[in-house]
N, C-alpha and C positions, 0 to 999 in steps of 0.2 A: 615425538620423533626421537628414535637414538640417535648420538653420536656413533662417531666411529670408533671411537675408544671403547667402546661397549663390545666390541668382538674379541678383544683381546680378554686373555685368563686372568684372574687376581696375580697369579707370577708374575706373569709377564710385564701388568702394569707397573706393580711392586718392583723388579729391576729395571723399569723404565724410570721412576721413581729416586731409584738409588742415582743412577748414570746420572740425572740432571739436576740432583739436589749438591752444586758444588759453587765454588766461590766465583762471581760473574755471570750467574745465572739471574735472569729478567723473571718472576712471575706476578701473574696478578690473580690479587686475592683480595677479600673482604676483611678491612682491621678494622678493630675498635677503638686504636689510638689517634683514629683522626675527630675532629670535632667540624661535622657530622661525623660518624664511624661512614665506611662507604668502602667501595674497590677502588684497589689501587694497585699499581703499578709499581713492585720494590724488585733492588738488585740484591740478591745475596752480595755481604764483602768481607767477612772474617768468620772465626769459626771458633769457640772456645776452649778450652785446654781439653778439655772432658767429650768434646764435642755431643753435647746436649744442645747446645744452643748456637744459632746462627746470629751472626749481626747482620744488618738489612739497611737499606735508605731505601727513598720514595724517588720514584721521579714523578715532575710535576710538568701540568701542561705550561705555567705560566711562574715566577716569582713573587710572591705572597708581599706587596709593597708595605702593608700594614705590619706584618710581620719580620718580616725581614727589612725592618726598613732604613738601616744605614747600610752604606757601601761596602763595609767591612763584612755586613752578614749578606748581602746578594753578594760578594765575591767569592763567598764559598758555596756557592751552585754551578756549574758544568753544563752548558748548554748541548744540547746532543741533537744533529738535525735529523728529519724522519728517515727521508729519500736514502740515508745510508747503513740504516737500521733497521730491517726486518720488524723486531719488535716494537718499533714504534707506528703509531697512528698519523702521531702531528709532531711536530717539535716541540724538545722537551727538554729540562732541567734536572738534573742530578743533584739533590738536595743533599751537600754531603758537611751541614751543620749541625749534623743531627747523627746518631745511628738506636736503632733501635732493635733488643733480642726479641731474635722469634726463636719457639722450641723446634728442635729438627724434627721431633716425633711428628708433631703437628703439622710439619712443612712436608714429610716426608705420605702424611695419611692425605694433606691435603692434595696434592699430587696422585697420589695412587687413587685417589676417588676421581678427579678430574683430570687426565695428563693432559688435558689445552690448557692448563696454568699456568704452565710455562711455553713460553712467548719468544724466548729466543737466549742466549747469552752472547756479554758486552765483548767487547774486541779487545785484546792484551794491550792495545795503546790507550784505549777508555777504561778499562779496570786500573790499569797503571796512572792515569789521571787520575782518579775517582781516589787511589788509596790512598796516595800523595797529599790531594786536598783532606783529606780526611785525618792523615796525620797528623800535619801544621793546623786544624781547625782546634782555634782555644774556646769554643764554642762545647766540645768534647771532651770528657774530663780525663788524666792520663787514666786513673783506675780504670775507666769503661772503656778504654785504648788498649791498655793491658789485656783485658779480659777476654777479648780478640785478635791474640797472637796473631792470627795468620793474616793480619793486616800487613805484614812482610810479606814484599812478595818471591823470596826462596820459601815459606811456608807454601804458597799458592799453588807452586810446583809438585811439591812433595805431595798435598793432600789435601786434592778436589773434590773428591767423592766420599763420602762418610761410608767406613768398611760394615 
């Protein structure tokens, strides 16, 4: 059975592609840096000088106790309820102990092969939470803070969309 995305031209996805590949964007995708590797559910939230590379968090259905398991590391998770978010399923956790580079090429092919990857993007009071915990997170080291300038958010403004 096709999708519906299958009627549309390679352009056309391709600028569908570009438009939603920007910072606050929800998609889900298949990574290999979870253990199991599996789909998951990441926000774009910064963007690198060069912009080749995206930074990314996961959201999760539930808080990892084994892992995260003093207060100090579940305080830097962001509870996000479904009912108010389109791209949610269930309620869910904004994992922002962590970020991780995805390539935009790859974010952008991955996208333009599938446009239901992307699920919806976060609301300016949720991306403004989300950047916030992610700054004060010493969990983060400042170099891989640096390296996603647009963790400001006057960057956020200026340049959502990779030209």
């Amino acid at each position: 059975m096709s999708s519906l995305s299958d009627a549309f031209s390679d352009k056309e996805r391709e600028e569908f592609a570009k438009r939603n590949l920007k910072i606050g964007t929800v998609i889900k995708v298949f990574v290999s840096d979870t253990n199991p590797p599996k789909e998951k559910r990441l926000v774009l939230v910064g963007i690198s000088y060069d912009k080749v590379y995206f930074a990314s968090i996961f959201l999760n259905t539930e808080i990892n106790s084994k892992r995260f398991s003093t207060k100090a590391l579940q305080d830097l998770h962001i509870e996000l309820i479904a009912d108010q978010r389109d791209y949610l399923n269930q309620d869910s956790f904004a994992d922002c102990s962590q970020i991780q580079k995805r390539n935009a090429d790859w974010l952008l092919g991955t996208i333009k092969s599938d446009p239901s990857k992307v699920l919806g993007i976060l609301s300016d009071d949720d991306l403004k939470l989300i950047i916030s915990k992610i700054k004060s997170a010493p969990t983060i080291t400042p170099a891989m803070k640096k390296n996603f300038w647009s963790l400001s958010l006057d960057f956020q403004k200026q340049f959502k969309v990779i030209p």
